[in-house]
N, C-alpha and C positions, 0 to 999 in steps of 0.2 A: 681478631677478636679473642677475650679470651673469656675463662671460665673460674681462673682462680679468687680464693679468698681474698682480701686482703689481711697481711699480716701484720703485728702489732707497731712495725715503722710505719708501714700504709697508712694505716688507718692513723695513727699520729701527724704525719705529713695532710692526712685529709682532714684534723682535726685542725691544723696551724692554717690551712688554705681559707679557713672558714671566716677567720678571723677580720673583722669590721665590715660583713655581709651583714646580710637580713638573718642569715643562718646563726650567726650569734647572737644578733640583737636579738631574738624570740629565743633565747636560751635552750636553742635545740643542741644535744646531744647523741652525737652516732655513737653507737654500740657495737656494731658488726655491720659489714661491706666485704660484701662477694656479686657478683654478676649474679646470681641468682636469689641470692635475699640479702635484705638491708635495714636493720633498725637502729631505730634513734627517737628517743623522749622528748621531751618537752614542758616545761611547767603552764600551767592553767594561767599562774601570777602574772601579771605583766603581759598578759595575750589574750586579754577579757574585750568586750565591747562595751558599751555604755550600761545596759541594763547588766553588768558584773558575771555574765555569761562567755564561756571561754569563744573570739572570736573565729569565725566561718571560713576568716580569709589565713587568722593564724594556722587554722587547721589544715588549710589546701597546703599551703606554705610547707608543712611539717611534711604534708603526704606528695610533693613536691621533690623534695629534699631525699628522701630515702630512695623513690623513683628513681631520680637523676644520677644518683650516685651510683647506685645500681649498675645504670644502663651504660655510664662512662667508663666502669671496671670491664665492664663486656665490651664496648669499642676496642678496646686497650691502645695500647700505647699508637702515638702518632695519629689517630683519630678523637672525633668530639662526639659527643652524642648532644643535642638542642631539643627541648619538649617542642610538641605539638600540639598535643590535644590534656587538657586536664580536665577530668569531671570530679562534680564533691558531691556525695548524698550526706548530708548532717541526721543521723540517729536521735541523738538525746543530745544535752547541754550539759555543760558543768559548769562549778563558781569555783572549785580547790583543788589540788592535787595537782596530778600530770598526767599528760597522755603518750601513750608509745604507741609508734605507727611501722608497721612490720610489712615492706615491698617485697611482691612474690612473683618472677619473672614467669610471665601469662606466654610469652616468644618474646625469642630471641634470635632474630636471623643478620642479615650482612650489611641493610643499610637500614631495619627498622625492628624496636622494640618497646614492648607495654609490659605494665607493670600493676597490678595489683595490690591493692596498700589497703593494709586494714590498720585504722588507728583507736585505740582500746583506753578504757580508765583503768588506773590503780587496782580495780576490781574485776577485770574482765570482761565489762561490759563493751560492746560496739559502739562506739562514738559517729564512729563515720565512715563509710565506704568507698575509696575513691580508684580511678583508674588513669593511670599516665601513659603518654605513647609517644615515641621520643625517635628522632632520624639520627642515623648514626654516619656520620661524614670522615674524611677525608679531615683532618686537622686544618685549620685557617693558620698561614701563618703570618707573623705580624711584618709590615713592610718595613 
């Protein structure tokens, strides 16, 4: 397991891996990944729900994503990390803008870790509070 950042390959290699996932389609954006914090934005646009409200499930999704990434830097190499548990408390609602969701490693032990993700408006405000918790394996490898 480890503890490091990732550095500006890394995090470019994790930007290219993302590509024709869920993680592009909702036009999220990593910023920074290290095993112990993880952010990455999000625009409102394009991840609304019918009544033009930014969607509940875009939001897990975002606080999902920053979690994950997190928790896969701390497996390190030759290991996975897979979610287990997500919870989303939704705050307030938005129609524009973006939102940035900021994972804060709650533990971090040898085969399990959670993650603390607060995701914020353009303004500061609390969007939504959510917690990830994620088993950290032995890599699968493919037959």
């Amino acid at each position: 397991m480890t503890d490091t950042t990732a550095p500006d390959e890394q995090l470019l290699r994790l930007h290219e891996s993302t590509r024709g996932t869920l993680i592009e389609l909702l036009g999220i954006e990593l910023l920074e990944a290290s095993a112990e914090r993880c952010v990455a934005t999000m625009p409102v646009a394009g991840n609304t729900q019918p009544a033009g409200l930014l969607h509940g499930g875009a939001t897990a999704a975002l606080a999902e994503t920053v979690g994950s990434v997190a928790a896969q830097i701390h497996a390190g190499p030759g290991r996975a990390s897979v979610g287990t548990e997500l919870n989303a408390t939704h705050h307030r609602g938005l129609r524009e803008g973006s939102v940035t969701a900021v994972a804060t490693a709650v533990h971090r032990g040898r085969t399990t870790a959670s993650y603390e993700i607060v995701v914020t408006d353009s303004a500061g405000r609390r969007v939504c509070t959510a917690r990830l918790s994620c088993l950290v394996l032995e890599a699968v490898r493919p037959d």
